[in-house]
N, C-alpha and C positions, 0 to 999 in steps of 0.2 A: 731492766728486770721488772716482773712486775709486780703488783705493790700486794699480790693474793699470796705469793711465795714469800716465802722466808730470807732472809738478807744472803745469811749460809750456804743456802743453798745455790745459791745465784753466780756463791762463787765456787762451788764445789762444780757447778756446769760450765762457768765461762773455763776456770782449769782443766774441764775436760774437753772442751772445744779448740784452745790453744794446744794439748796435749797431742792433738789428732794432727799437727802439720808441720812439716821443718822448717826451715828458714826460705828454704826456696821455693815453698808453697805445697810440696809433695806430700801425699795423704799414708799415714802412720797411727800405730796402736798402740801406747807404750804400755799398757796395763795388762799383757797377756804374761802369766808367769809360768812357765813350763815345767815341766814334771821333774826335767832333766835339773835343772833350777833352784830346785828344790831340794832335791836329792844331795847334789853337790854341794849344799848349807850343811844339809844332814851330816854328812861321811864328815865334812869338814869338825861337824860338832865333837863327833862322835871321835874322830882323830885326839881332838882337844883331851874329852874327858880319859881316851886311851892313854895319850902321853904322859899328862900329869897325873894319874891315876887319883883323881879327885874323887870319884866314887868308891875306890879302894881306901881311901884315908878318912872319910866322913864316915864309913862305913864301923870305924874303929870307935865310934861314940854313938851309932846308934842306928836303926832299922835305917835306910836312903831309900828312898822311889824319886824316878824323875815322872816328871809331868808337864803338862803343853806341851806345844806345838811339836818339840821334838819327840818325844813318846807316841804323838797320834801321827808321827811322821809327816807333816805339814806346814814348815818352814819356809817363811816369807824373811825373817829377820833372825840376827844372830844373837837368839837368845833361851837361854835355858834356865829351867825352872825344876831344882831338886828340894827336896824334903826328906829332916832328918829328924825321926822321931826318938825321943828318951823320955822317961817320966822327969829326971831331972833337968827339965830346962835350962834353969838360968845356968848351973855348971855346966852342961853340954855345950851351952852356946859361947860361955867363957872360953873352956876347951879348945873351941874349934876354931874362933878367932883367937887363940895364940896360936894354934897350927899353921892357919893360913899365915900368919905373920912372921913365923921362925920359917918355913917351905919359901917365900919369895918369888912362888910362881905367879899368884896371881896379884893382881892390883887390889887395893882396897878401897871401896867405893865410901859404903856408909851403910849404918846398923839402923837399927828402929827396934823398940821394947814395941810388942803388941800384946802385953798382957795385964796393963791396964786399960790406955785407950787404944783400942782397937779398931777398925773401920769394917764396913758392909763387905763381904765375901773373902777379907783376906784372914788367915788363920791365925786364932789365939797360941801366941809365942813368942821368936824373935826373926828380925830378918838381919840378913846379910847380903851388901852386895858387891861382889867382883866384877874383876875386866879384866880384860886379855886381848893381845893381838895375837892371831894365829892364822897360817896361813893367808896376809897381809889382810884380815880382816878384825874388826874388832868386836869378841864377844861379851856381851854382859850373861854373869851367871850369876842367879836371884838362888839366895837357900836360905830355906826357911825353916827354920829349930822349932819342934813341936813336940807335944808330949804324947801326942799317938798320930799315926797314920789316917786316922779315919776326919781326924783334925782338918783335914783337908778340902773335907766334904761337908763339915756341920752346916757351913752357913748358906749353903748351898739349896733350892728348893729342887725337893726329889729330883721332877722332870729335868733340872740340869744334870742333877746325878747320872742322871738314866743317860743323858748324852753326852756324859763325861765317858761313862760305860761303854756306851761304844764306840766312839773314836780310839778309845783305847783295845778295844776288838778288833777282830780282822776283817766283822764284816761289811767296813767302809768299803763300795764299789769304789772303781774305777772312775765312775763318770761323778761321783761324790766329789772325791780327792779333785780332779782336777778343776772341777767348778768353783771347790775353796781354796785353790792355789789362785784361782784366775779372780775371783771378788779378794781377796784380803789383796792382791798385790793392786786393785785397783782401789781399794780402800786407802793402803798405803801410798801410794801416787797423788791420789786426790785430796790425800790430807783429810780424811771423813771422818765427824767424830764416832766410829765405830768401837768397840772391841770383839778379836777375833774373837770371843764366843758366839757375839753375837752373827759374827758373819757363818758359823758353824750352825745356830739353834735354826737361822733362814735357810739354809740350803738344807737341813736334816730332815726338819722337822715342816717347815713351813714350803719346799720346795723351789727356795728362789733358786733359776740357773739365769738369768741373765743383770747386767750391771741398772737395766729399766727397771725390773723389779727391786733391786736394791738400794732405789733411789726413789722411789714409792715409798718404798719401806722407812726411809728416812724423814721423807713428809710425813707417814701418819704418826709416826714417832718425836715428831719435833713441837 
């Protein structure tokens, strides 16, 4: 490795150099995620939240939006991200964890008060976290108890707003969606300390479409 690069990085390349060949020496891609891929995360999620009607019973304590990955329909991993807004917090969020707890459908992971200390971009209130097997795969579902919807976005600096905004539009092309299906599944392969927004604000706004460019990215960021 050499000694101008960063340690990380060295090994985020040798893993993508082993990545590239089977046992019998035969050349392979494993970080391509297809549309088809993704899709079938989606329906699968989307099954989930049909069955147990989770959106229908969180709905009964207060405004719900889902958000990530599933909302901007860009699903690399089995996970989902709802928001349940009520002026009164700490009851709603009582509420809902004894809901979840007498229903039995889902697993109970673990709570966090975030309304005293609270961290950079995640929202003032409470979190909850589930899990689920469904369709032999296992989803974590992240809800977050808040006292408004907009809650969402406070900590947010506008320009991410604005790309919150449109993922959640329609007017993500085609060759958008697939460039961030195909970097976040090579992100997740290679173990990169990314997060998907970040793989979203480079293909949106900064133009990355290849994993060269997002390994650049990683150097001048490191």
């Amino acid at each position: 490795c050499r000694h101008d690069i960063p340690p990380p990085f060295c090994v985020f390349k040798l893993n993508l150099l082993m990545g590239y060949f089977t046992e019998g020496g035969a050349f392979r891609f494993r970080t391509k995620a297809s549309m088809s891929e993704s899709e079938i995360l989606h329906n699968q999620a989307e099954n989930l939240l049909k069955e147990s009607k989770l959106i229908e019973k969180l709905s009964i304590f207060g405004k719900v939006k889902i958000s990530g990955s599933f909302s901007y329909n860009l699903m690399t991993q089995p996970d989902i991200d709802i928001y349940v807004a009520n002026i009164n917090v700490k009851e709603t969020f009582k509420d809902i964890l004894m809901s979840i707890v007498d229903d039995e459908i889902f697993k109970f992971g673990v709570f966090q008060n975030l309304l005293k200390k609270t961290k950079p971009n995640l929202p003032y209130g409470f979190y909850i976290g589930l899990n689920k097997k469904f369709d032999d795969v296992k989803f974590n579902v992240d809800v977050w108890v808040v006292n408004d919807l907009d809650e969402i976005y406070n900590k947010y600096p506008k320009k991410e707003v604005a790309l919150i905004n449109y993922l959640e539009s329609e007017n993500v092309t085609k060759q958008e969606r697939e460039v961030i299906l195909r970097l976040k599944k090579y992100k997740q392969d290679m173990n990169l300390p990314l997060k998907s927004f970040q793989i979203y604000d480079a293909v949106i706004n900064h133009k990355i479409s290849t994993t060269d460019d997002l390994d650049k990215l990683i150097l001048a960021n490191s």
